[in-house]
ROROVEX-763054 format. One record per residue: residue number from 1; chain; x, y, z of N, C-alpha, C, CB in turn. Coordinates in steps of 0.02 Angstrom, whole numbers, padded with zeros to 5 digits, m for minus. Glycine has a CB too. Example, Ala and Ser with C-alpha at 12.3 -4.5 7.8 and 13.67 -1.06 7.14 Angstrom:
# ROROVEX-763054
- 1_A_00660_m00284_00390_00615_m00225_00390_00660_m00165_00390_00565_m00224_00452
- 2_A_00642_m00112_00354_00684_m00053_00357_00645_00002_00394_00704_m00030_00286
# end
This chain:
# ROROVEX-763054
- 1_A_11550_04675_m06627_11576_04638_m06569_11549_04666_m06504_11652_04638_m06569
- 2_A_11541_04734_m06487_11522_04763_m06440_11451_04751_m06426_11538_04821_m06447
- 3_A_11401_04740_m06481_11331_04727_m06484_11336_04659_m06460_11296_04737_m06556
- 4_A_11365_04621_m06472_11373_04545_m06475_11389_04542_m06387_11446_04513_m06537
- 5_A_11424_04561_m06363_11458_04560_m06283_11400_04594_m06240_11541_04611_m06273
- 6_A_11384_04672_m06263_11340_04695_m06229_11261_04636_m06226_11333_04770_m06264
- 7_A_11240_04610_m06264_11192_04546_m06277_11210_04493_m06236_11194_04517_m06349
- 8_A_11253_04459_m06223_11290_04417_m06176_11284_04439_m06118_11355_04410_m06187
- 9_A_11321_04482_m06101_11305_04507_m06033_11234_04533_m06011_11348_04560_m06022
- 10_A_11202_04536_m06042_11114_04584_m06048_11080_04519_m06018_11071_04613_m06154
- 11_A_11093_04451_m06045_11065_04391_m06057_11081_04357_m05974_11103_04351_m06131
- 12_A_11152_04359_m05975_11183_04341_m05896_11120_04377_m05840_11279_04389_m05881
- 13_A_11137_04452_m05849_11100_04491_m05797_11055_04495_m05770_11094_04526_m05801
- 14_A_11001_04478_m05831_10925_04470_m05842_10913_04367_m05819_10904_04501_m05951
- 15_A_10974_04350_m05825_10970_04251_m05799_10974_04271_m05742_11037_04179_m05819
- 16_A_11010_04309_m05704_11035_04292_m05648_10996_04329_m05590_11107_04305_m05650
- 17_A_10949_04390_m05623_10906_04428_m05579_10855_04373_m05574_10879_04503_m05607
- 18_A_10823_04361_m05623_10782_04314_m05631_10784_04259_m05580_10790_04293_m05690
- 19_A_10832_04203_m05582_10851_04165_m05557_10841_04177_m05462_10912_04161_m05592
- 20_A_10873_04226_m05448_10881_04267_m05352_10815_04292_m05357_10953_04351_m05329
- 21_A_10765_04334_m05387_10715_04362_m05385_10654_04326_m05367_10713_04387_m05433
- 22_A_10654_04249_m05395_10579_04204_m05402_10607_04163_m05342_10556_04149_m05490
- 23_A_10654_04181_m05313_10655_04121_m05254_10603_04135_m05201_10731_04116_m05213
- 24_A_10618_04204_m05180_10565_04223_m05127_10487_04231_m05122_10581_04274_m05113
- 25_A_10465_04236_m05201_10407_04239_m05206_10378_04165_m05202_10394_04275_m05262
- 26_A_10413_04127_m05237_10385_04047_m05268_10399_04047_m05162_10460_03972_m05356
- 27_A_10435_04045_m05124_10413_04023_m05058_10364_04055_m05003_10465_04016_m05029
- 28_A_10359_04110_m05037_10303_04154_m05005_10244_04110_m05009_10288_04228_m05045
- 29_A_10234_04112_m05097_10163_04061_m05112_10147_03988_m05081_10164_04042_m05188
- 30_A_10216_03956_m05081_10206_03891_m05048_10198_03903_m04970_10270_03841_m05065
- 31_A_10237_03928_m04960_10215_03949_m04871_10135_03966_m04844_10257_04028_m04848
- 32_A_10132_04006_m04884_10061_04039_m04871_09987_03986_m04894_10061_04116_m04922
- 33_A_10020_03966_m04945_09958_03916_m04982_09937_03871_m04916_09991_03855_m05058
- 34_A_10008_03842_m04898_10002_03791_m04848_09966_03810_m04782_10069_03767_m04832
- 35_A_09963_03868_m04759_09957_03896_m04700_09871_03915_m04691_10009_03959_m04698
- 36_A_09831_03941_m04763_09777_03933_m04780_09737_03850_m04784_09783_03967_m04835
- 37_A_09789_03815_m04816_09741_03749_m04803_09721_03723_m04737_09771_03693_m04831
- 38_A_09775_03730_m04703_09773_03704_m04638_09738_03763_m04575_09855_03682_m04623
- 39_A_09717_03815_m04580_09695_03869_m04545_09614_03858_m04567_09736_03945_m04566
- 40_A_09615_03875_m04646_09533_03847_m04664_09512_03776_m04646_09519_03849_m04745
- 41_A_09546_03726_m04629_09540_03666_m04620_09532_03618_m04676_09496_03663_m04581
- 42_A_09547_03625_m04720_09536_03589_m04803_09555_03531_m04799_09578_03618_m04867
- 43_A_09587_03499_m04727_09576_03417_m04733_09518_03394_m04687_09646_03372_m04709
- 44_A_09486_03450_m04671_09411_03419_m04646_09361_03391_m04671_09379_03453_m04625
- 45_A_09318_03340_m04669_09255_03320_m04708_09217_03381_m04755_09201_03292_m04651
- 46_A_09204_03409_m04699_09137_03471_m04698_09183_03536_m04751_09113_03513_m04584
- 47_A_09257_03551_m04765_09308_03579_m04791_09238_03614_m04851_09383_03520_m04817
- 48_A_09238_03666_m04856_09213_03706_m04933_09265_03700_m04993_09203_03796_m04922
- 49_A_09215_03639_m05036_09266_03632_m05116_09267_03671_m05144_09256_03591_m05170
- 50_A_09250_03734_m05132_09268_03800_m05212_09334_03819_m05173_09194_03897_m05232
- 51_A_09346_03820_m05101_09397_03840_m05061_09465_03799_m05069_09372_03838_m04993
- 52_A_09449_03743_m05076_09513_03682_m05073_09522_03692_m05148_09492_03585_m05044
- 53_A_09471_03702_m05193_09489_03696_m05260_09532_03763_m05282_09423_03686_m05303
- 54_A_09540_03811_m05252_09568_03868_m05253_09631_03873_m05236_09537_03904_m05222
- 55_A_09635_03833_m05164_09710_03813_m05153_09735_03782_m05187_09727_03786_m05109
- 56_A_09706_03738_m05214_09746_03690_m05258_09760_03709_m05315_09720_03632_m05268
- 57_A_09743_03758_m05339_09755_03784_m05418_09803_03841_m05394_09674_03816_m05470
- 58_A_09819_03873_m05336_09851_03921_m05313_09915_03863_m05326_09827_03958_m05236
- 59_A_09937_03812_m05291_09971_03758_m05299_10011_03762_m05375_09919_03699_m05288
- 60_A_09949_03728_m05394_09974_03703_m05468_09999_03754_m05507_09919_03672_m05511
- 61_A_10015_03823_m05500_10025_03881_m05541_10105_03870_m05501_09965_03963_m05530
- 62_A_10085_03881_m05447_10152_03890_m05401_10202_03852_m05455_10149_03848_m05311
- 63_A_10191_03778_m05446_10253_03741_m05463_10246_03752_m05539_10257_03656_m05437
- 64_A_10202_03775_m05598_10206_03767_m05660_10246_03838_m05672_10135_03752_m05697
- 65_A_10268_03885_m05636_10289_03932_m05625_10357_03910_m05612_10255_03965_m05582
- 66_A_10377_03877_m05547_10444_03854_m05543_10479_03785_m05580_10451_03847_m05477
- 67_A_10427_03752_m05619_10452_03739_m05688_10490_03774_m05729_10411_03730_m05721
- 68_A_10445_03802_m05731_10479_03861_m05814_10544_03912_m05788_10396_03940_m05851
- 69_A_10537_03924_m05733_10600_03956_m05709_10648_03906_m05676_10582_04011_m05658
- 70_A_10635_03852_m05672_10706_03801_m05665_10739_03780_m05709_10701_03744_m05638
- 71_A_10675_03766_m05777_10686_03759_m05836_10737_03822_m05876_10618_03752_m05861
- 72_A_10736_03878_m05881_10758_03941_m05916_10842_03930_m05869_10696_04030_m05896
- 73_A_10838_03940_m05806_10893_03945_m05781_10914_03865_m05796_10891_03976_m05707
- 74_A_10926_03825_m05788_10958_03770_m05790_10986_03784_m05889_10897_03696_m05761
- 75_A_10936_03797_m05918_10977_03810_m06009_11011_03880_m06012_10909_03813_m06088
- 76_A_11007_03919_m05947_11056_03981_m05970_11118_03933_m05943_11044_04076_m05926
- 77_A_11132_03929_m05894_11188_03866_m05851_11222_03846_m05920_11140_03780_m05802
- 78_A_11165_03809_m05964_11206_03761_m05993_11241_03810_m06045_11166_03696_m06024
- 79_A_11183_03852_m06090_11234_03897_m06131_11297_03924_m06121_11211_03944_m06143
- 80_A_11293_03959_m06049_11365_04000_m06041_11391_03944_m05995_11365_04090_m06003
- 81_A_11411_03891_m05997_11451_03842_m05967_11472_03839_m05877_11514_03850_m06010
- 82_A_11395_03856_m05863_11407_03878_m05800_11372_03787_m05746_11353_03973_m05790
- 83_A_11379_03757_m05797_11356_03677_m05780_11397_03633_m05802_11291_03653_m05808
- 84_A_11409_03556_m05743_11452_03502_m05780_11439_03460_m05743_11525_03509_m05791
- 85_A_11436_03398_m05797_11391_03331_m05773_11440_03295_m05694_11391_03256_m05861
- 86_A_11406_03269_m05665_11439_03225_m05617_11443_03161_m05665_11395_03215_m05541
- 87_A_11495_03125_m05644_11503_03058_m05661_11479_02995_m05593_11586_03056_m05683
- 88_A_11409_02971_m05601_11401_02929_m05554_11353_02864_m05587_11369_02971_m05491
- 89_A_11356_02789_m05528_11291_02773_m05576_11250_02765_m05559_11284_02734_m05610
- 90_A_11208_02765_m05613_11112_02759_m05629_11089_02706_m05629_11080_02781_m05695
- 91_A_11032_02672_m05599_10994_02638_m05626_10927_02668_m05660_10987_02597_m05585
- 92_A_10946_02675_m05728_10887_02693_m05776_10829_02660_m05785_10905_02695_m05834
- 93_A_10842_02600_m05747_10769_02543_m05744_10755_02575_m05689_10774_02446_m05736
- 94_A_10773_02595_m05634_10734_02618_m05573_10679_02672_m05601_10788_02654_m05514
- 95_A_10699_02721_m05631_10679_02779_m05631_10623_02756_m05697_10742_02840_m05637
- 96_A_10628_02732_m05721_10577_02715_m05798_10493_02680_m05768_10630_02632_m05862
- 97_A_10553_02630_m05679_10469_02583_m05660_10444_02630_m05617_10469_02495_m05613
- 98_A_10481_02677_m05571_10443_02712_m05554_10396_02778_m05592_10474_02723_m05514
- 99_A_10409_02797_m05650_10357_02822_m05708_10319_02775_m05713_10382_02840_m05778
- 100_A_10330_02720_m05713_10275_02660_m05762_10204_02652_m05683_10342_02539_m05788
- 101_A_10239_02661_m05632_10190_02679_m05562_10152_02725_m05567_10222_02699_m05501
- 102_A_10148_02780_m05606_10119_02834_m05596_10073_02825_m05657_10164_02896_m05590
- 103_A_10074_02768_m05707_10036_02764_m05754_09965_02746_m05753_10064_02733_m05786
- 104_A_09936_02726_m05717_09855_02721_m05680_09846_02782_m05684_09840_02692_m05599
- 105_A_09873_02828_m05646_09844_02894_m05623_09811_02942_m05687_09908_02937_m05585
- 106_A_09893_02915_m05723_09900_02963_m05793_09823_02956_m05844_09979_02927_m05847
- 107_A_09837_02869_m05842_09789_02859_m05902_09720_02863_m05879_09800_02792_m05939
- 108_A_09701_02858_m05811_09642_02906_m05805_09631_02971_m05793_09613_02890_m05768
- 109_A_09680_03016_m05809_09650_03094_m05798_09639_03102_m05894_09726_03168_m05747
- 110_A_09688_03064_m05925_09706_03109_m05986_09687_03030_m06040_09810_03152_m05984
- 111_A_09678_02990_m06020_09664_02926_m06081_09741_02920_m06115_09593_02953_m06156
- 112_A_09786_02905_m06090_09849_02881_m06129_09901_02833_m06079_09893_02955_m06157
- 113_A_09897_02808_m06110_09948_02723_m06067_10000_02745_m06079_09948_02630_m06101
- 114_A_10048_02722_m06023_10127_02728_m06013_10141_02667_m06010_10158_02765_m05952
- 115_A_10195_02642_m06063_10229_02575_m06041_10292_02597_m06055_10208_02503_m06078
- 116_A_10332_02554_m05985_10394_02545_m05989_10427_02465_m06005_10413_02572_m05928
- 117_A_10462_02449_m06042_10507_02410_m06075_10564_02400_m06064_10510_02419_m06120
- 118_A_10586_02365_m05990_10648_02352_m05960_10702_02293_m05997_10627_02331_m05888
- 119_A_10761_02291_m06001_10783_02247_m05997_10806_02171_m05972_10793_02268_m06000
- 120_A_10795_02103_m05977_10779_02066_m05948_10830_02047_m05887_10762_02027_m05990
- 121_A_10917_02064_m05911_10990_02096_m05846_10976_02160_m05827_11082_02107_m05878
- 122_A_10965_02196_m05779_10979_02285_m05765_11061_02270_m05772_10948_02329_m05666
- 123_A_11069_02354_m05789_11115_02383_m05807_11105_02460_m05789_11124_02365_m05871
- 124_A_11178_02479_m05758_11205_02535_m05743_11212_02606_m05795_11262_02512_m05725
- 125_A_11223_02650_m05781_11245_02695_m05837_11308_02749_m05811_11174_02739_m05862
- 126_A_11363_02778_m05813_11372_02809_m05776_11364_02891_m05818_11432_02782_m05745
- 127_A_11332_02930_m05793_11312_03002_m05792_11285_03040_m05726_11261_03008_m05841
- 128_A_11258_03096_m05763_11244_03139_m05691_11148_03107_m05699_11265_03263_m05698
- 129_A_11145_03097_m05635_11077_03072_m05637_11026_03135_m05624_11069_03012_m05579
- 130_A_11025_03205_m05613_10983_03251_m05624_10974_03261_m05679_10992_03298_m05600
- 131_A_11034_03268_m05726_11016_03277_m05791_10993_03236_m05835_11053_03295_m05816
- 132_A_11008_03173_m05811_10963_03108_m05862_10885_03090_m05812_11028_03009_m05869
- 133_A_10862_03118_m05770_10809_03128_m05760_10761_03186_m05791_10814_03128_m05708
- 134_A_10799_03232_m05804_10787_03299_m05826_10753_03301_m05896_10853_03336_m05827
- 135_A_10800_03269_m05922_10797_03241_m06009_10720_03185_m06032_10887_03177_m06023
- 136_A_10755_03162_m05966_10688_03088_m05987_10592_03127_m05952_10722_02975_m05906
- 137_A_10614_03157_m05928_10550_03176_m05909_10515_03241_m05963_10559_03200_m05829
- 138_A_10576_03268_m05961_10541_03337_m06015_10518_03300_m06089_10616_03411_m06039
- 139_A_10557_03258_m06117_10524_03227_m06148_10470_03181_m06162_10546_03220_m06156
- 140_A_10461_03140_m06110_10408_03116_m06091_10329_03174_m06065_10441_03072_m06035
- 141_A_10342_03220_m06046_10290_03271_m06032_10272_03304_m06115_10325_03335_m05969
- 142_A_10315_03288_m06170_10319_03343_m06223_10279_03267_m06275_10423_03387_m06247
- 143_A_10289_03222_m06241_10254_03150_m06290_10170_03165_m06278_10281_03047_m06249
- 144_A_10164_03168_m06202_10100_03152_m06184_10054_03240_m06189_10107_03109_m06098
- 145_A_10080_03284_m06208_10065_03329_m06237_10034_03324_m06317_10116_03362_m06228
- 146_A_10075_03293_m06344_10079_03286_m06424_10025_03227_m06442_10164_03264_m06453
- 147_A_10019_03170_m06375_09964_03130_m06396_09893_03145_m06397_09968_03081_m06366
- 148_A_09868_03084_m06405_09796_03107_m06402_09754_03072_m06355_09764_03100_m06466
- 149_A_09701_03068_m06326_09681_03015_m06282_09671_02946_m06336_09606_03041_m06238
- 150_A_09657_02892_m06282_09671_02813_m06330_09718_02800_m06360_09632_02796_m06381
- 151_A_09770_02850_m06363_09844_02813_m06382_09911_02782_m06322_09884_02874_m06426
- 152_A_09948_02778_m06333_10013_02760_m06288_10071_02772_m06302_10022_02702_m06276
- 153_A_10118_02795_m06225_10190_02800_m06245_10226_02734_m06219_10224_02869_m06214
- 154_A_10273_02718_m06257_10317_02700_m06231_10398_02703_m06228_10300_02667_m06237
- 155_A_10405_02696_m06141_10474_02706_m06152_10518_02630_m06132_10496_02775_m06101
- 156_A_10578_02631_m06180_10598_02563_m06157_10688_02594_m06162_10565_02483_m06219
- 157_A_10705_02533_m06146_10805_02531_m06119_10821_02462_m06125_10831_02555_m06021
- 158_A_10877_02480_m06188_10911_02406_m06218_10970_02440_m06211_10892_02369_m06303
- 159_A_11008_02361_m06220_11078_02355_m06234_11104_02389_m06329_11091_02259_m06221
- 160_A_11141_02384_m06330_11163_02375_m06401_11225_02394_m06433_11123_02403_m06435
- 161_A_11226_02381_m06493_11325_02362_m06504_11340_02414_m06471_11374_02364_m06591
- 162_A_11316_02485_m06484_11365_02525_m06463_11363_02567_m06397_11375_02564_m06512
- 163_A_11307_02515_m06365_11312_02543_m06287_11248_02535_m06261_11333_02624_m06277
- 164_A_11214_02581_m06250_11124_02557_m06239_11084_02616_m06271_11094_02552_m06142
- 165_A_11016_02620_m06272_10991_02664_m06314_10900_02648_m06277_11015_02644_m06410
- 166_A_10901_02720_m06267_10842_02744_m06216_10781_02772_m06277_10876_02822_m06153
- 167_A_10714_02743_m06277_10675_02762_m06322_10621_02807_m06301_10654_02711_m06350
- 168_A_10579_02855_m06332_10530_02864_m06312_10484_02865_m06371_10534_02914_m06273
- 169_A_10429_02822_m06369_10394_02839_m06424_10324_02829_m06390_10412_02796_m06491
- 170_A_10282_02880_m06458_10208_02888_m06442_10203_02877_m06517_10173_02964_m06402
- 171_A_10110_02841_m06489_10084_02813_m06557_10016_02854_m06564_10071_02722_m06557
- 172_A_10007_02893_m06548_09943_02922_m06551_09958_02994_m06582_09907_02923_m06477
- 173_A_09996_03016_m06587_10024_03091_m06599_10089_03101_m06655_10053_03120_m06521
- 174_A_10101_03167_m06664_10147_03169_m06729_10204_03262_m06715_10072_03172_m06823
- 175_A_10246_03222_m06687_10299_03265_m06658_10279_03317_m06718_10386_03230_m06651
- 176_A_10277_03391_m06698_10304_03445_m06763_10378_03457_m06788_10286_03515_m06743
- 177_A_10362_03448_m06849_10447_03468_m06884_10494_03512_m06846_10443_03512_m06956
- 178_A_10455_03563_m06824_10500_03625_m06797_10529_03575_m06731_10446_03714_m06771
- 179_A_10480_03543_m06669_10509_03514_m06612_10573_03479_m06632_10459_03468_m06577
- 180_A_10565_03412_m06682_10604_03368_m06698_10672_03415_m06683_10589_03336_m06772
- 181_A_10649_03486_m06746_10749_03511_m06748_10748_03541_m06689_10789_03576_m06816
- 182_A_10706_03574_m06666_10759_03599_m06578_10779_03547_m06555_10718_03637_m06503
- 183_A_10751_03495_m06549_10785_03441_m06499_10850_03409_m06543_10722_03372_m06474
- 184_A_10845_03423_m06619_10913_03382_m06634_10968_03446_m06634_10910_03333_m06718
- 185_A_10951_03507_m06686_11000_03547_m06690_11005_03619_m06667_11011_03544_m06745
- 186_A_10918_03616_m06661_10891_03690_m06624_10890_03767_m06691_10967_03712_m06545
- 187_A_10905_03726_m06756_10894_03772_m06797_10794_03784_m06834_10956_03748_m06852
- 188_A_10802_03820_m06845_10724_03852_m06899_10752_03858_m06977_10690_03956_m06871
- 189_A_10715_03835_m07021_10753_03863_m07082_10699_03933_m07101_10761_03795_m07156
- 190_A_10723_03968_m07138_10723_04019_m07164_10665_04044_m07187_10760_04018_m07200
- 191_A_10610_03999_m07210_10546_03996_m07218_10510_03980_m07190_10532_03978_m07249
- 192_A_10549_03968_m07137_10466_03947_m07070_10465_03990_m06994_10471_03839_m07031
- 193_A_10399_03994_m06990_10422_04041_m06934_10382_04010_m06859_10394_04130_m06956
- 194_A_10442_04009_m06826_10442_03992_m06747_10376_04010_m06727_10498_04035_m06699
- 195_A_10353_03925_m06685_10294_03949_m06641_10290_03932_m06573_10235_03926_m06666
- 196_A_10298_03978_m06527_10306_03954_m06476_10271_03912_m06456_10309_03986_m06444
- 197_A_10295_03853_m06417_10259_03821_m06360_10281_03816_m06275_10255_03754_m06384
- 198_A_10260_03808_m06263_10269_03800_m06175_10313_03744_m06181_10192_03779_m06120
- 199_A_10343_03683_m06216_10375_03635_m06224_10436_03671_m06241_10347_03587_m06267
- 200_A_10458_03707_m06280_10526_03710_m06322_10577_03722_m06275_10530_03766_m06380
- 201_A_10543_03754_m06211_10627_03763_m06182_10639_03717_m06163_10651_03808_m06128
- 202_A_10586_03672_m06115_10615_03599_m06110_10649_03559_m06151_10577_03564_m06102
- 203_A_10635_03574_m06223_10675_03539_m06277_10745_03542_m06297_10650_03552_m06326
- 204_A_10741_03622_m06301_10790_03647_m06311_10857_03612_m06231_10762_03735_m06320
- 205_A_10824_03642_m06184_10887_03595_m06113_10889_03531_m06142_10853_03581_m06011
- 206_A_10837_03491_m06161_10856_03416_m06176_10903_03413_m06222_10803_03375_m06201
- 207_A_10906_03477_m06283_10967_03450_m06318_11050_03461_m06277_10965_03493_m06393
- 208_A_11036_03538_m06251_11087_03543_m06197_11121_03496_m06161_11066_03570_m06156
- 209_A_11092_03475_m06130_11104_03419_m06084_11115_03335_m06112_11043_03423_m06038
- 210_A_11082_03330_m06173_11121_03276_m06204_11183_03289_m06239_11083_03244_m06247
- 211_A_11214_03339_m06242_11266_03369_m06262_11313_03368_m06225_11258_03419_m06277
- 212_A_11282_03362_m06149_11339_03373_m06105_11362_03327_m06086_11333_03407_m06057
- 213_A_11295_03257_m06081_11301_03190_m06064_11341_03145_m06113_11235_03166_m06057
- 214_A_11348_03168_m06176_11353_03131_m06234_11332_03091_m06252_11387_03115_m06246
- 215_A_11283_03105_m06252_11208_03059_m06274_11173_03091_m06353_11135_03076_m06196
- 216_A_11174_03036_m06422_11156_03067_m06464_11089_03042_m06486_11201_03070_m06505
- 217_A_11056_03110_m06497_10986_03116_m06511_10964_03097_m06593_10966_03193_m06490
- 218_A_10919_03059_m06585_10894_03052_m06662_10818_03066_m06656_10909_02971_m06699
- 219_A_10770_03079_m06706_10713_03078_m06694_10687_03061_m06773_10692_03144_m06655
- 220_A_10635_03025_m06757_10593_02988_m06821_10523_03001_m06801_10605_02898_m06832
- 221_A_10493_03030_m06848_10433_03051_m06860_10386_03076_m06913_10434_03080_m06832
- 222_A_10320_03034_m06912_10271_03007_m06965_10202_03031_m06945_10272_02926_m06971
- 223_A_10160_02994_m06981_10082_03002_m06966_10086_02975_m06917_10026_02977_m07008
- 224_A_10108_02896_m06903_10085_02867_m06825_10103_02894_m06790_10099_02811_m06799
- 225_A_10155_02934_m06751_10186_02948_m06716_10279_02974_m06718_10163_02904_m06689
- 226_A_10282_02971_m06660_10383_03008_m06643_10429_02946_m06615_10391_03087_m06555
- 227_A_10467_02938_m06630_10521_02893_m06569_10574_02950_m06565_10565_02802_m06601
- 228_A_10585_02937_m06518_10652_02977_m06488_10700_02939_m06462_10637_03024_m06433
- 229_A_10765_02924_m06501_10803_02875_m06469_10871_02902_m06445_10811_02817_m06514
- 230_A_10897_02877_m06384_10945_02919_m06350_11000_02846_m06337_10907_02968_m06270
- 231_A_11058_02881_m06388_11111_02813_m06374_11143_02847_m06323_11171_02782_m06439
- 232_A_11171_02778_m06283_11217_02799_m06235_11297_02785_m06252_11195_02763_m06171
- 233_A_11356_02816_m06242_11399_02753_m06272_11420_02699_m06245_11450_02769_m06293
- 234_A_11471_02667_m06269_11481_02591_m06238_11511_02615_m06173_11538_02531_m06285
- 235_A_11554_02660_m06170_11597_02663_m06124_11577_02715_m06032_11655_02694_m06176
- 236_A_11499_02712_m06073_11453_02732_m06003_11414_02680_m05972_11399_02788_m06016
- 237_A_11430_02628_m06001_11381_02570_m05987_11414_02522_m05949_11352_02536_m06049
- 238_A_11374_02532_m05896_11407_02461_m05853_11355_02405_m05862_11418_02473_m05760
- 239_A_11397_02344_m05893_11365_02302_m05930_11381_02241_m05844_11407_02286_m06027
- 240_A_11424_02238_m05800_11438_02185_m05770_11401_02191_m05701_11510_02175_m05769
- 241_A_11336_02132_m05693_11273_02123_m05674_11285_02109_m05607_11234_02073_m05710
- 242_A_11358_02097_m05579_11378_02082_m05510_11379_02144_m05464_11447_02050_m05510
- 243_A_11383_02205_m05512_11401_02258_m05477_11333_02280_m05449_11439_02310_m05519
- 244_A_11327_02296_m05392_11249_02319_m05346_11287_02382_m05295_11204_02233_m05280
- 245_A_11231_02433_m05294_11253_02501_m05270_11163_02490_m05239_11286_02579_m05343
- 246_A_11214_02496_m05175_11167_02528_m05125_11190_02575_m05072_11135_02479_m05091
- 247_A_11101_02608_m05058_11111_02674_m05000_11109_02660_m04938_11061_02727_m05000
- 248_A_11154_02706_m04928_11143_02702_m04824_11068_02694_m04816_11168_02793_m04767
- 249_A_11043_02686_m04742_10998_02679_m04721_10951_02724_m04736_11007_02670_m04673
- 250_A_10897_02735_m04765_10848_02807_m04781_10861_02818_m04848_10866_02882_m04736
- 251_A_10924_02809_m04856_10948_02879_m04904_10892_02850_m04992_11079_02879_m04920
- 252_A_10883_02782_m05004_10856_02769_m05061_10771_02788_m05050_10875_02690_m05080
- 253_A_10774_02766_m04987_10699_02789_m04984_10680_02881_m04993_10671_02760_m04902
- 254_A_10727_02908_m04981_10738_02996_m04983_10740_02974_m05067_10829_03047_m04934
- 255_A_10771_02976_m05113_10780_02985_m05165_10729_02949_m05212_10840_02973_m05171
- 256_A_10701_02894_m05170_10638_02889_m05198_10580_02918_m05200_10623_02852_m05188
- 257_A_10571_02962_m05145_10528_03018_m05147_10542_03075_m05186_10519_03040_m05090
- 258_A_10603_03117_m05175_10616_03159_m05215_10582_03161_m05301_10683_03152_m05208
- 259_A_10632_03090_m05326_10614_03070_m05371_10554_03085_m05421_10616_03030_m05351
- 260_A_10504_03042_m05366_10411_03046_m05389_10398_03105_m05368_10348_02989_m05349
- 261_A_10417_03175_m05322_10420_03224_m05339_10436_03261_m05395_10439_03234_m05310
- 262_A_10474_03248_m05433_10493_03278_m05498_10467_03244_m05548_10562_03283_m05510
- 263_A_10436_03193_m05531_10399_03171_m05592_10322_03189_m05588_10408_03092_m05600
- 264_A_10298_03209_m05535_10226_03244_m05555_10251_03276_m05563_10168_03259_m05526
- 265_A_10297_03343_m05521_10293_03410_m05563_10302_03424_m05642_10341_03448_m05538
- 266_A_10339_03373_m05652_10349_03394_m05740_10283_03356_m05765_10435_03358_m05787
- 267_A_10250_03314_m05737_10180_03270_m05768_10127_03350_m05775_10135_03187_m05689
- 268_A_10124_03386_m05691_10075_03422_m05719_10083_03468_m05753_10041_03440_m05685
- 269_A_10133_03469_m05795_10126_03525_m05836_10082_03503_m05905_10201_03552_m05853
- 270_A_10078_03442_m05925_10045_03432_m05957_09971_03445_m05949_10063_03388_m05964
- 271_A_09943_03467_m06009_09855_03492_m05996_09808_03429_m05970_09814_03520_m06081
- 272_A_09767_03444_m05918_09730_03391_m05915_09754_03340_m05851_09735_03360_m05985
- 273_A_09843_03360_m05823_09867_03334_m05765_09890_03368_m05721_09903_03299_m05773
- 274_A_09851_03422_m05707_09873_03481_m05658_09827_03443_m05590_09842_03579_m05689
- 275_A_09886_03432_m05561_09873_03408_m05477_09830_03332_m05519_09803_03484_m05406
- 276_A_09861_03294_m05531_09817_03216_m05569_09832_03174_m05488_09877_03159_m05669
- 277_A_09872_03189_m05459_09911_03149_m05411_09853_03154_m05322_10008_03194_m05406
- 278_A_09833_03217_m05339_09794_03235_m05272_09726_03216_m05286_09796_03316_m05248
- 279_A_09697_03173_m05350_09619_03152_m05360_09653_03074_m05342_09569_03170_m05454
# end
């Protein structure tokens, strides 16, 4: 028991240094990066490309850096219950067409089509909308990882008896056994041995966080490809089409930026889309 507590607390200590420690550096880098582009002049014609290309990979480390550490801290949160969903609502069609916007960019850095598959009524959801952004993107970054060029994902959002149900599937690629169970139960059996990827913690929060949402995960996977289907239940679903939520003045256009902010950052983590957004 004492081994067990002393481990707990070891885990807290080491989250929470972690967590206060990378703040100052990750703004050092962004500060400074920025202060070099604009001092060297790197939005000039005449600008030296080994120089801009330097910043920009200084960049792209930056945020693939504060990925993985938003990522780690956001699943210690969830382990020791130091997180809890807001209840608000979503439009999950918003956030799916604005991915399906960024799909030009995608399928020319890396050869893989994004389609999104709306419903022909929108519909509401009520959850915390960081975390069902959170979910839908880490998975979507962990599809287009797993594909191959000349294939496609798609993500779509239906109704159904028992509420609605959020898909992600790729046809070019073949989820690994081991991913499937972190994302459903997070176990290894006994004869196989763990291989890391740069994906699993994202996976691992996705199961977190559909746990917290109550959202249940299934996953099917073959030679063609993975679906990943995420029911919602009935009783998160606002099914009645009269209801319209809108923002004060600015405020949707703010959250629409934000937004496509967090969706390159989790895009470039994928190989092949580091900074896809600045060509």
């Amino acid at each position: 028991m004492r081994d067990a507590k002393k481990s707990e607390l070891m885990g807290r200590l080491i989250a929470d240094t972690i967590s206060h420690e990378m703040v100052r550096p990750l703004g050092l880098l962004a500060v400074n990066q920025s202060y070099l582009w604009t001092h060297l002049q790197c939005d000039m014609p005449e600008a030296d490309e080994k120089t801009k290309q330097a910043l920009e990979e200084i960049e792209i480390a930056r945020e693939s850096i504060e990925r993985m550490w938003r990522n780690c801290t956001d699943l210690y949160a969830c382990i020791y219950d130091e997180v809890y969903p807001r209840k608000e609502p979503m439009d999950l069609c918003a956030l799916l067409e604005l991915i399906q916007e960024e799909s030009s960019l995608v399928e020319r850095a890396v050869n893989i089509r994004i389609e999104a598959q709306l419903p022909e009524e929108p519909f509401f959801v009520t959850t915390d909308r960081a975390m069902a952004e959170q979910i839908i993107l880490n998975l979507l970054s962990n599809a287009l990882q797993t594909s191959k060029p000349g294939g496609k994902i798609i993500l779509s959002l239906r109704k159904s008896k028992d509420g609605a149900q959020l898909l992600i599937q790729d046809y070019c690629g073949c989820m690994m056994g081991q991913i499937a169970r972190t994302l459903c139960c997070g176990t290894i059996g006994a004869s196989e041995e763990p291989t890391w990827i740069g994906s699993e913690i994202g996976l691992h929060l996705c199961r977190e966080l559909c746990e917290l949402l109550e959202w249940k995960t299934t996953v099917k996977t073959n030679s063609c490809g993975t679906t990943v289907t995420l029911d919602i239940p009935t009783e998160k679903v606002m099914l009645d089409s009269r209801l319209v939520f809108r923002s004060e003045d600015g405020d949707e256009d703010i959250s629409r930026t934000e937004c496509l902010a967090h969706i390159r950052m989790e895009l470039s983590s994928v190989p092949g889309l580091e900074g896809y957004w600045m060509k």
